[in-house]
C-alpha positions, 0 to 999 in steps of 0.5 A, a space after each residue: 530552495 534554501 541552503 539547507 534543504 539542498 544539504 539536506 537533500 544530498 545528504 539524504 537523497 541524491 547521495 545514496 542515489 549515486 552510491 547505488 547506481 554507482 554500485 550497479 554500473 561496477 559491471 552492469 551486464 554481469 550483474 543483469 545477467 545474474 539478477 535475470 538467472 536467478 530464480 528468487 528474484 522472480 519469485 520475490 517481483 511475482 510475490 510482491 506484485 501479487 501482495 501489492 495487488 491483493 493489499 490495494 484492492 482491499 484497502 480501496 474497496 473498504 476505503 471506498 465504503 468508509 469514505 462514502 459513509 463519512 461523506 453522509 455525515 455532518 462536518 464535525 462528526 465526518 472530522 472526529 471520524 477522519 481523526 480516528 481513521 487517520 491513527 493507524 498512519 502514526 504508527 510505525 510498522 514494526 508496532 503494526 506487525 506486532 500489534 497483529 501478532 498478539 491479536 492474531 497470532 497463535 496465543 493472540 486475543 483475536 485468535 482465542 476469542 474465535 477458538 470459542 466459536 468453532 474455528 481452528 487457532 492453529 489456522 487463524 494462528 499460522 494465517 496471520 504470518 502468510 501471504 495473505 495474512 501480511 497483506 490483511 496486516 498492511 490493509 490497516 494502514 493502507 485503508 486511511 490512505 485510500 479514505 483521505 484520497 476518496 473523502 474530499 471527492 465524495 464530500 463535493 458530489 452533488 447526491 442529488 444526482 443519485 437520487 434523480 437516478 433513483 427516481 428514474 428507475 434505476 437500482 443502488 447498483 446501476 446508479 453508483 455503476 452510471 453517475 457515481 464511479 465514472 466520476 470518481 474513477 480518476 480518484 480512485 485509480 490514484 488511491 490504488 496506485 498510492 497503496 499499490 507503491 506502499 506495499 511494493 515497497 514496505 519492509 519493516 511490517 513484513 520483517 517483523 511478521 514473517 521474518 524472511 519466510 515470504 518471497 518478497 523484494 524489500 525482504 530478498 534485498 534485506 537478505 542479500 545486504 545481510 548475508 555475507 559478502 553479497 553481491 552489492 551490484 545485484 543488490 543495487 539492481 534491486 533496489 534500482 527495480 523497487 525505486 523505479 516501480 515505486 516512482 512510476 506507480 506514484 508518477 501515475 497516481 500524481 498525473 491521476 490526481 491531477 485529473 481528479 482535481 480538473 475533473 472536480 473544477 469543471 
């Protein structure tokens, strides 16, 4: 490492680090003791799994259908395709959250149009700005992720295994069940550990939705700094608890891709 990526790397990394952990070992034991008492840090972990959870598993799902079409295609339209797919990650999460309030909100376009077809605004207006409706939202980024994880795995799968199974009797289910998925697997757990820590971790989308109405931990930590005189090394407990979840699942996800890409030499 160069000079200036050392710089760069205390500045911005390591020395927060220790202002956190130095935060959190001021009195460690009484702090523990306070996060563990405390009813709304469990509520904000079980909300943030749950959101974490239900935000990966349709990000993948659609993901993994998208990355199988894509696959299908010639190599210049599969590029132009992946350039359009790839647009929702320039954006930032603020712009997201926003772009989902005017189009889904209680006056958005989305909501509106679908009042002419019978559904009630008032509940498409106040789902957007729930639970679910936040995870809806963080599947619009979260979707390319899991499509540039799975694509280049689909694009070197020999198809013509497919259709040997085909030809031997077996249905579209039973050949993607038995030749397609078990090798894929080691992709596709890495994509939904990469999109799990995403979401456990994403606070600005979640801000600007729902304000601090959601229990999550991104959103309890972002209320505890902002109230007055907060309890800095319960604080620090939280983040240490996010940066920890976040970096275990993204360990997992790397030892995962690593198998993926044995899995695709051999």
């Amino acid at each position: 490492m160069t000079l200036p990526t050392l710089l760069l790397m205390a500045g911005f990394f390591f020395l927060p680090l220790f202002i956190i952990f130095g935060e959190a070992l001021q009195e460690p034991l009484s702090a523990l003791s306070r996060l563990i008492s405390d009813n709304a840090f469990w509520q904000s972990l079980l909300g943030s799994l749950v959101l974490a959870i239900m935000a990966s598993g349709v990000s993948v799902a659609v993901g993994l259908m998208i990355a199988i079409y894509l696959a299908k295609q010639p190599a210049q339209l599969r590029m132009l395709w992946s350039f359009l797919v790839s647009l929702p990650l320039v954006f930032s999460g603020l712009i997201v959250a926003y772009g989902f309030i005017l189009a889904f909100g209680r006056a958005g376009t989305v909501t509106m149009l679908m009042s002419k077809l019978g559904i009630d605004p008032a509940w498409l207006g106040g789902f957007i700005y729930s639970p679910a409706g936040l995870a809806f939202a963080y599947c619009y980024y979260l979707t390319p992720r899991a499509i540039f994880v799975l694509l280049p795995i689909l694009v070197n799968f020999d198809h013509k295994q497919l259709l040997a199974g085909y030809s031997l009797g077996a249905s579209r289910w039973q050949a993607f069940k038995d030749i397609l998925l078990p090798q894929i697997a080691p992709a596709l757990g890495t994509s939904i550990c990469i999109t799990f820590a995403v979401a456990f971790g994403a606070y600005g989308t979640a801000l600007a939705l729902t304000g601090t109405q959601v229990n999550i931990l991104p959103l309890l930590l972002y209320s505890r700094i902002s109230d007055a005189g907060s309890d800095f090394p319960v604080v620090a407990l939280i983040s240490i608890i996010l940066l920890t979840v976040c970096l275990l699942i993204t360990a997992l996800s790397e030892w995962l891709k690593a198998r993926a890409d044995t899995t695709t030499v051999h």
